[in-house]
C-alpha positions as CSV (number, residue, x, y, z in Angstrom):
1,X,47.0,-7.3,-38.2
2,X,44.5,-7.1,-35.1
3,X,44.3,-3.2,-34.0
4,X,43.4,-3.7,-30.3
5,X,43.1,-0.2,-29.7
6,X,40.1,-0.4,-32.2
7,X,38.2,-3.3,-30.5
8,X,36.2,-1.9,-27.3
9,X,36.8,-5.2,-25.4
10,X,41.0,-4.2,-25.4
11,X,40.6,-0.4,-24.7
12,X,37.8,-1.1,-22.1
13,X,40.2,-3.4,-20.1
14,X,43.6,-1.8,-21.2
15,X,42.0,1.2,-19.1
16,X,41.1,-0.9,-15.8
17,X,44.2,-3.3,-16.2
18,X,42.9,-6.6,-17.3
19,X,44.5,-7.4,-20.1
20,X,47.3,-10.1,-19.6
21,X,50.0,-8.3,-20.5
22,X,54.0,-9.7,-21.2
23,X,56.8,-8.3,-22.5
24,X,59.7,-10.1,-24.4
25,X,62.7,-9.6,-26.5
26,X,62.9,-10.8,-29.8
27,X,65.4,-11.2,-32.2
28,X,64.2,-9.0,-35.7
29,X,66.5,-9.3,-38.8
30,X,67.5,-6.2,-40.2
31,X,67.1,-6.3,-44.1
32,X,69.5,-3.5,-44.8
33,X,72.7,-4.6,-42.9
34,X,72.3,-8.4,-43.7
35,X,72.2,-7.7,-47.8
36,X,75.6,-5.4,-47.2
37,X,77.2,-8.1,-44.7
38,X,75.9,-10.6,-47.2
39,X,74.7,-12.7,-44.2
40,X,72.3,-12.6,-41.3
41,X,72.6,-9.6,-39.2
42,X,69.9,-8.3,-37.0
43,X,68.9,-6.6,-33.2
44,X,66.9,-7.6,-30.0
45,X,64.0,-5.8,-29.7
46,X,61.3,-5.2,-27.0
47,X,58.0,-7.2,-28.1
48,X,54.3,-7.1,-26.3
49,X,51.8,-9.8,-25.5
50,X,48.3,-8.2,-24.7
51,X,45.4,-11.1,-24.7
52,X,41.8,-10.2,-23.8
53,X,40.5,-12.5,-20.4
54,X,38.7,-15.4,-22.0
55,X,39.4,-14.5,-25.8
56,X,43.2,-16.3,-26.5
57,X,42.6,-16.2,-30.4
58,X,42.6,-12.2,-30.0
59,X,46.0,-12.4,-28.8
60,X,48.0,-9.2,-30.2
61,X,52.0,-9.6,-30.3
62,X,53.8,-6.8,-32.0
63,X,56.8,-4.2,-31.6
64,X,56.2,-2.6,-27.9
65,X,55.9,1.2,-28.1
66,X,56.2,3.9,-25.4
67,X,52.9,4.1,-25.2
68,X,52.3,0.5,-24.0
69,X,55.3,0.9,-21.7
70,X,53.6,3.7,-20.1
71,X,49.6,2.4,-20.0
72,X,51.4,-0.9,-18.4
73,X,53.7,0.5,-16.7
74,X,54.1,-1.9,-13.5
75,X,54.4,-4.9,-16.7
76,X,57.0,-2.8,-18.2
77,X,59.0,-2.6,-15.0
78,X,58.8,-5.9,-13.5
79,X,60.3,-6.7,-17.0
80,X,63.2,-4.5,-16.8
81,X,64.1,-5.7,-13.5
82,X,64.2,-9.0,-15.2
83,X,61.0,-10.4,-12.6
84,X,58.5,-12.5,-13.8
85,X,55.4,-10.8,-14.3
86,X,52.7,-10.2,-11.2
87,X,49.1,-10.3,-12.0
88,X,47.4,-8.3,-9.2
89,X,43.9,-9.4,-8.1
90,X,42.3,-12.0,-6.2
91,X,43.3,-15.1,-7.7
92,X,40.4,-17.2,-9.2
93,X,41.2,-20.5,-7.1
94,X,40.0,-18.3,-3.9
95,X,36.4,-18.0,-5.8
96,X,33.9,-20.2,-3.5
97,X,32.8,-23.1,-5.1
98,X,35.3,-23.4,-7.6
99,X,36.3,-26.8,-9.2
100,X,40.0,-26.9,-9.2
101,X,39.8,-28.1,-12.7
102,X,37.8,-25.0,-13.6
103,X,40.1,-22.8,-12.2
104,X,42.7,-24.4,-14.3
105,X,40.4,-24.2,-17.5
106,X,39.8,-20.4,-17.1
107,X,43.6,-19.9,-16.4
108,X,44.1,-21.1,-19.8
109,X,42.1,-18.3,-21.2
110,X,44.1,-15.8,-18.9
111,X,41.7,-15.5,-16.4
112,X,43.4,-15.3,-13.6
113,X,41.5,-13.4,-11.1
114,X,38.3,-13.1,-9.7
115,X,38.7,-8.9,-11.0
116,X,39.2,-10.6,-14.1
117,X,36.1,-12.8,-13.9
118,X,33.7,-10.5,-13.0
119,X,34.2,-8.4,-15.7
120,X,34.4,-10.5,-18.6
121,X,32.4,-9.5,-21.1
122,X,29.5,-11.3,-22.8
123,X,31.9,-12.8,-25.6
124,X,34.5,-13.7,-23.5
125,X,32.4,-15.8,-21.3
126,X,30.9,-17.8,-24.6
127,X,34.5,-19.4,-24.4
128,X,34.5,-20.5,-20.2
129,X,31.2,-23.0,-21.6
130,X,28.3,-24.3,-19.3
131,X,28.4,-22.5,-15.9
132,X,30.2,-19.5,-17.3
133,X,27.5,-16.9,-16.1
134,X,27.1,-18.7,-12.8
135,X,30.7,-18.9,-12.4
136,X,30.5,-14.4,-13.5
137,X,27.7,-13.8,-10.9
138,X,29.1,-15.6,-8.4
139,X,32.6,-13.7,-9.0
140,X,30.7,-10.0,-8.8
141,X,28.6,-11.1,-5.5
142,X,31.8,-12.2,-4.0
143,X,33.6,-8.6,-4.5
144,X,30.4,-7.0,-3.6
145,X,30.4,-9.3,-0.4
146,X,33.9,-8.5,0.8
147,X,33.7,-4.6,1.0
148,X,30.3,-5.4,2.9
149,X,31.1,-7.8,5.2
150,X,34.5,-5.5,6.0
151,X,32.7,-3.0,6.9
152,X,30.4,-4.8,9.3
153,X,32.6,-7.1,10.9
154,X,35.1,-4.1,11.7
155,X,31.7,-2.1,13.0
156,X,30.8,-5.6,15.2
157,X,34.7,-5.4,16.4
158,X,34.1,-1.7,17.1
159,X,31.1,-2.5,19.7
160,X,32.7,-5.6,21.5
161,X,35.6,-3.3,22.1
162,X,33.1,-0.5,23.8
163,X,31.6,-3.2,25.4
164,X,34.6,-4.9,27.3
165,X,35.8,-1.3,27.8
166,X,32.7,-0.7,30.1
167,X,32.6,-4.1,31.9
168,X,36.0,-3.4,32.7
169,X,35.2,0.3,34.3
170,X,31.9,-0.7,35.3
171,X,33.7,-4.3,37.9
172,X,35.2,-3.3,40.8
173,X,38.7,-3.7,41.6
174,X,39.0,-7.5,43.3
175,X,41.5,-7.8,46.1
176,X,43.5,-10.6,45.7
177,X,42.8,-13.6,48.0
178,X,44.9,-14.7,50.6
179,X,45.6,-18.3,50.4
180,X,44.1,-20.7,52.9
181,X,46.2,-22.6,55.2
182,X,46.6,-26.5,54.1
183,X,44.8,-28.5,56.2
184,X,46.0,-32.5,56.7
185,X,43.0,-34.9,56.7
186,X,45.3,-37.4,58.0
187,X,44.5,-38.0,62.2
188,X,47.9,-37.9,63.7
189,X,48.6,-40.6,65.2
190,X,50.4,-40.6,69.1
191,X,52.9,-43.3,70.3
């Protein structure tokens, strides 16, 4: 059986949270009380999926331990509250210049995010086809972008707010106008 905890790709994403991650129950059969019973007799136990973004044939499903209940712990409890599971991120339809059919294609190799996307190794990316590294470059550039253009659009809000502040000192105080009396164009006329 696959070891992910040997393969650098699953222990280098296990640690930043990429890995799509699902719990389930399963039913196991347990050998010793179904020879005694003489029939099938077995428990519900806790399973884990963990598949590598853009690698679905390295899919690992075994018996979950505490140790995956505590490195994916937010998994863990969404699925003992019963919820269905929450992939934080950006989600990869929001990438600019995205073909919504790409964005389905990369969702069936659990790529879900543009996180996800920009840090998909080498070997992953072999398996997105033409465009991949485009599609990678333009993910990275596009979290780059956001923290930058944050930052200067809250510094250009910043300056228009000093900048109304002093109009408004700097104009003086305008008395309000008294209204003018209606005048009627109309000659009157006299009988």
């Amino acid at each position: 059986m696959f070891d992910p905890d040997s393969d650098s790709v699953f222990t280098a994403q296990q640690k930043e949270g990429r890995n799509y991650v699902k719990f389930y129950r399963q039913w196991v059969r347990n050998n010793f009380k179904s020879k005694e019973a003489g029939r099938e007799i077995g428990d519900e136990q806790d399973y884990i999926i963990i598949v590598s973004p853009g690698q679905p044939k390295s899919e690992v499903r075994r018996k979950a331990t505490d140790a995956d209940k505590m490195a994916y712990g937010p998994e863990w409890s969404a699925y003992e509250q019963g919820k269905e599971m929450q992939i934080s991120g950006t989600p990869i339809e929001l990438l600019p210049g995205l073909a919504a059919g790409m964005a389905d294609a990369l969702k069936a190799l659990y790529i879900y995010t543009i996180e996800q996307m920009a840090g998909l190794p080498d070997i992953a990316l072999q398996r997105v086809g033409m465009g991949g590294n485009d599609i990678r470059r333009r993910a990275k550039d596009y979290l780059s972008k956001g923290s930058a253009e944050t930052a200067e659009l809250r510094a250009r809000v910043a300056e228009l707010e000093a900048e109304i502040a002093a109009l408004r000192a700097a104009a003086p105080t305008a008395k309000p106008r008294a209204r003018k009396p209606k005048i009627n164009s109309e000659p009157a006329v006299l009988r």
